[in-house]
C-alpha positions as CSV (number, residue, x, y, z in Angstrom):
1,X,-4.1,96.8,-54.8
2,X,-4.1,97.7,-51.0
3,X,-5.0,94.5,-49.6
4,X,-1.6,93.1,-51.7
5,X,0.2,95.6,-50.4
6,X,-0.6,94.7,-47.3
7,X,0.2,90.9,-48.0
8,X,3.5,92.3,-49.1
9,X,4.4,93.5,-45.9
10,X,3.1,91.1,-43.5
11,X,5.4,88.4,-45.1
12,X,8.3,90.9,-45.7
13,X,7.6,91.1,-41.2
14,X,7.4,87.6,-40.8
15,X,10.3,87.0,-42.3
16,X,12.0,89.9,-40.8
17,X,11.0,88.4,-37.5
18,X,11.8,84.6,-38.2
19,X,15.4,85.8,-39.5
20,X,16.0,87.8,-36.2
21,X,15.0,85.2,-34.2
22,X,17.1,82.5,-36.1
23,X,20.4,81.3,-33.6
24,X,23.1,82.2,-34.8
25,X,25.3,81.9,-32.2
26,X,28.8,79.8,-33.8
27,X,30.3,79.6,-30.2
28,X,27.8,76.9,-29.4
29,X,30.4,73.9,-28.3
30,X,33.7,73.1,-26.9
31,X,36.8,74.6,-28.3
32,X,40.2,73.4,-27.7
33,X,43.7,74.7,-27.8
34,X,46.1,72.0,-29.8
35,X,47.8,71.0,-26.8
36,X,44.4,70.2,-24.8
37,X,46.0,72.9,-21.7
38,X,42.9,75.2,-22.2
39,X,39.3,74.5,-23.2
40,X,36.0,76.7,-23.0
41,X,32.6,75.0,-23.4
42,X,29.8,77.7,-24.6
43,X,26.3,76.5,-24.1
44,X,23.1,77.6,-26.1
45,X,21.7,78.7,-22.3
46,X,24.7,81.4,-22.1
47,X,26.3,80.0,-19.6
48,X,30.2,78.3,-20.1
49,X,32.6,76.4,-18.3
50,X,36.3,77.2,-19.0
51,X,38.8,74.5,-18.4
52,X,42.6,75.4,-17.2
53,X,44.7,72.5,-16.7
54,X,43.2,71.5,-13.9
55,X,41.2,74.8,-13.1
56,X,37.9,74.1,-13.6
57,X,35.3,77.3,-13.8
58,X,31.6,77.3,-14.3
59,X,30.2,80.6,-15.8
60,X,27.9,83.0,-17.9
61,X,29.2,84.7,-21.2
62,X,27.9,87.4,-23.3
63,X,29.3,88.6,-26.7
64,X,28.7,90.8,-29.6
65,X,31.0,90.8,-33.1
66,X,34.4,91.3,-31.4
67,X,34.4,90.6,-27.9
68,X,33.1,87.8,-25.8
69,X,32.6,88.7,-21.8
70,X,33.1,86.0,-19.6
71,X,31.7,86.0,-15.9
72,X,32.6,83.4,-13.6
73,X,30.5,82.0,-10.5
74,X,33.3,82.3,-8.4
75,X,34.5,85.5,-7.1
76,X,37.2,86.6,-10.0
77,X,37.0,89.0,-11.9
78,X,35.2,88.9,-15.5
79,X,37.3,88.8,-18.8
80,X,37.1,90.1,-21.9
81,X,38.1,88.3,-24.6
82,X,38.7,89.9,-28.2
83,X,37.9,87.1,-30.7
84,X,37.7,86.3,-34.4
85,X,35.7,82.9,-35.5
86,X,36.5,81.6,-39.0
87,X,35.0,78.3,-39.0
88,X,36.0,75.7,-36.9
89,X,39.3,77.7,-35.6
90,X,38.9,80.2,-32.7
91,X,41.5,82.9,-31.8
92,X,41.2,84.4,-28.6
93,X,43.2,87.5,-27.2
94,X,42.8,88.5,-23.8
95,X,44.2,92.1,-22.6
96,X,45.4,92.5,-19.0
97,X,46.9,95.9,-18.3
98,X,50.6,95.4,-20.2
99,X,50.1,91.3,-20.1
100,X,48.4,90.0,-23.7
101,X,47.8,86.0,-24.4
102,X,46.6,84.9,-27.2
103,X,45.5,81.6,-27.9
104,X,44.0,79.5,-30.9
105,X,41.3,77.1,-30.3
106,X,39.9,74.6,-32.4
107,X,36.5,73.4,-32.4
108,X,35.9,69.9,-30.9
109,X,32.0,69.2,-30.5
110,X,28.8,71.6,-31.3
């Protein structure tokens, strides 16, 4: 009975582990606004580029459930952007003192 036990758990903590260490990152690819004017690229690596109309800007992102941080290699400051992801469609909200955009964005590649 022990030694099954211990089976038990072992398996029940390699699957713990393989689960945790599963990506399941959804941002993974190029989103779009309908009118092409905005675009952000997130790569598996974390880093991103964000596309402005003609602005290009190569940087590193971090998120958690409701926010994604941007950081760009230039010197500007970094965003925050509140998100929700349902699917394929991205909406993006980003809070600057009494200024708020937001933005939907469609996914274009993974």
């Amino acid at each position: 009975m022990n030694k099954r036990i211990v089976k038990f758990f072992s398996i029940l903590l390699i699957t713990l582990f393989l689960v945790g260490c599963k990506s399941n990152n959804n941002l993974i690819g190029t989103w779009e606004t309908s009118g092409g004017g905005h675009k952000y690229t997130f790569n598996e690596d974390g880093t991103c580029v964000q596309d402005i109309e003609t602005l290009i800007y190569n940087c590193t992102y971090i998120y958690d459930d409701k926010i994604i941080t941007i950081n760009p290699d230039r010197d500007i400051t970094s965003s925050k952007l509140y998100y929700t992801l349902n699917g394929d469609t991205l909406e993006i909200e980003e809070k600057y003192g009494s200024w708020d955009l937001k933005e939907t964005f469609y996914r274009k590649s993974n």
